[in-house]
N, C-alpha and C positions, 0 to 999 in steps of 0.2 A: 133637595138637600145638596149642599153645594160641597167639596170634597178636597184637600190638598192634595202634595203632587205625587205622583206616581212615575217612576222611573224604572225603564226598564234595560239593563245591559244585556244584549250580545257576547257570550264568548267563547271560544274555542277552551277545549276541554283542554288541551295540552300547551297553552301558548302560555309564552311569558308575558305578553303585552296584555294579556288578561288579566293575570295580576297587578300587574300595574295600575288599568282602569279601574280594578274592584278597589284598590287601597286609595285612588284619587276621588270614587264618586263617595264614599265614606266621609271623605274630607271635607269634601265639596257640597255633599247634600244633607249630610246628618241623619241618616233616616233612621225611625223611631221603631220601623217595622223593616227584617229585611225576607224574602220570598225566595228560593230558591226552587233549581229543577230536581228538585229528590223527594225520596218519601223515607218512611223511618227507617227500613233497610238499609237502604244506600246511605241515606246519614250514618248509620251504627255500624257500616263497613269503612268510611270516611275515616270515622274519630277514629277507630278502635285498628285499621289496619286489615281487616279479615276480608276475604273473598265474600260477598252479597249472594253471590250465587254458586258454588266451585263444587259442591257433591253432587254427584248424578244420585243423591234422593231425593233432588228436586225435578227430575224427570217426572214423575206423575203430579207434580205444580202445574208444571207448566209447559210439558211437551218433549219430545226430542228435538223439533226444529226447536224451538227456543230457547234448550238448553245451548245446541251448539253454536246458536246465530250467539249469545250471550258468553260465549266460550272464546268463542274466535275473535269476538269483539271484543272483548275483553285483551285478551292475549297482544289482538293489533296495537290495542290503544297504549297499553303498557310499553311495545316495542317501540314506539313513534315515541311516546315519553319519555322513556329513556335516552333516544336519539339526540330530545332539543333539553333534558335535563328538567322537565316537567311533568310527575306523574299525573295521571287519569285523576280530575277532578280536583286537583291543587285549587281553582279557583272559586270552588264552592265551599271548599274547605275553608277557604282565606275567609268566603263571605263572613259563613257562620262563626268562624274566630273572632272577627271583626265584631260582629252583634253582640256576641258574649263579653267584647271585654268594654264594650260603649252601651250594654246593658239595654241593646233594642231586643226587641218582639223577634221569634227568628219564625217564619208561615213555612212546610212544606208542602207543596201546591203540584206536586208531577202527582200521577197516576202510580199507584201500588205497581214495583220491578215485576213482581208474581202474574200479574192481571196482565200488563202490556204481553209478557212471554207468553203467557196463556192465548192470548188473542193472537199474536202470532205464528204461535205451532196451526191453528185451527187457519186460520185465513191466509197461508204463503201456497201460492199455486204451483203447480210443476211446471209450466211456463217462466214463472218469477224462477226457480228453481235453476232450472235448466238455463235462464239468461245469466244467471248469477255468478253459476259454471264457467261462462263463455268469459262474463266482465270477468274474472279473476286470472284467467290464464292467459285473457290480454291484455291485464295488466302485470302478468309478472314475464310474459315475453316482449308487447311492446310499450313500456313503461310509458317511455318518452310520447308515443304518437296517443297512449290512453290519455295524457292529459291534455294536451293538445285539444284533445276530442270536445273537451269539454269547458276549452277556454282558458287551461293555465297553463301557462310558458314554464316547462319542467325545468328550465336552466334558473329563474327567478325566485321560484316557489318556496316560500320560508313559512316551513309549519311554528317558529315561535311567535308568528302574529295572526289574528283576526284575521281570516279572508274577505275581502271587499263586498259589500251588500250585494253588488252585481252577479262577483264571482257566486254566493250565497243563494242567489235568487235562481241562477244558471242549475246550479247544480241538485236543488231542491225540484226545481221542474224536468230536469232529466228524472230522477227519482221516481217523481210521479207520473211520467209517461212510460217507463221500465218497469216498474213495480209498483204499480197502483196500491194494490194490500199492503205491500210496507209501506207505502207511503202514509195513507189510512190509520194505521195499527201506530205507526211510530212518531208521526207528525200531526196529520190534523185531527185527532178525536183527543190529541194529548194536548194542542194546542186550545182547543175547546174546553179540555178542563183544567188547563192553568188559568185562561183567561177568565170562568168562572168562577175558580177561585182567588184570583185578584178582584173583583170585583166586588164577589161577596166581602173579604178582607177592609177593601174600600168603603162599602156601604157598614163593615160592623166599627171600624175604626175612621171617620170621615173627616176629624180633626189632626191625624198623624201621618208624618212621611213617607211613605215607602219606595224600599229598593226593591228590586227583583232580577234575581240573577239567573237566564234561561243561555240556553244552545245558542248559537248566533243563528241556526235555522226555525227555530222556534219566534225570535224576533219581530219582525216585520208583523208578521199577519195579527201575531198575540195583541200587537200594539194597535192594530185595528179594531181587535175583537173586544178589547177592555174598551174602549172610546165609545163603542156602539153600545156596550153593558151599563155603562155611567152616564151616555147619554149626553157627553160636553159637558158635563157640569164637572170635569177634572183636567190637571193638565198631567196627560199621558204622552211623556218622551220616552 
């Protein structure tokens, strides 16, 4: 079965230039189907404005570690949003607007929010724990030398753009040499079922476009895993 094209965008959850590339690959590509990093929650928190996860009666969901890891993360991502005037997930939001009013297929292809947090209340070690400790308080005493550390020039650094594939790649394998479990839990078993479900998507629709709008960390390898899923018989950028 031979298959059209599949596209898949990089973006940073708070950037402007994410916007940007979501309303030009629209233009550009037309896609019939579009894929996104969410599942029904985080969409129904998207459209609608509400916290996905904000009452501690999802503590026995999904854990205490994963309430607060989802609490703080939260909280960070909003405060960085506000900074560059980008709230958390504008550009998934843009997707799905965009499909809705060009009448494509909209696929949500992440893993259930509930199930990722669950997996990681149960798998974050006190090791990861205790390192985690350590990254946060040096990065709120040595800002400047924390980014350094990991290859970004803190005088340069503009969260309203994409970080460079490099920069991406650097900081994805610190992750996973730091925090193996998070890495695990929040990247590659989430990359493994986005990638299968782009492909299933491919294989049930083999005659129509698709876009897919993931993490820029999710990127690279996703765009491996679907080429080895379809077997070359698609072109997967």
């Amino acid at each position: 079965m031979q298959y059209k094209k599949l596209t898949i965008i990089g973006t940073s959850h708070i950037a402007k230039q994410s916007l940007k590339e979501i309303e030009e690959a629209f233009g550009r590509h037309k896609p019939e189907i579009v894929a996104v990093e969410l599942d029904r929650r985080r969409l129904h928190s998207l459209l609608t404005d509400e916290k996905a996860h904000a009452g501690i009666g999802q503590i026995p969901k999904v854990g205490l570690k994963g309430y607060l890891f989802a609490l703080i993360g939260g909280w960070l991502q909003r405060k960085l949003g506000t900074a560059v005037g980008v709230m958390p997930g504008s550009e998934m939001k843009l997707a799905v607007e965009f499909a809705r009013k060009t009448k494509a297929k909209i696929a949500l292809i992440d893993q259930d929010i509930e199930v990722t947090l669950r997996k990681f209340s149960q798998r974050l070690t006190w090791k990861e724990k205790f390192r985690f400790v350590g990254d946060l308080l040096k990065s709120v005493f040595f800002k400047k030398r924390s980014l350094r550390e990991i290859g970004i020039d803190p005088n340069s650094f503009d969260l309203s753009k994409v970080p460079e594939k490099e920069l991406v790649r650097k900081l994805i394998l610190q992750l996973k040499d730091r925090y193996p479990n998070v890495y695990d839990v929040l990247v590659r078993e989430r990359n493994v079922i986005m990638a299968n479900n782009l492909a299933k998507l491919m294989h049930k629709y083999p005659d129509e476009t698709v876009l897919a709008v993931v993490g820029a960390g999710h990127e690279e390898e996703m765009i491996e895993m679907v080429r080895k899923r379809l077997e070359g018989k698609a072109d997967v950028v």
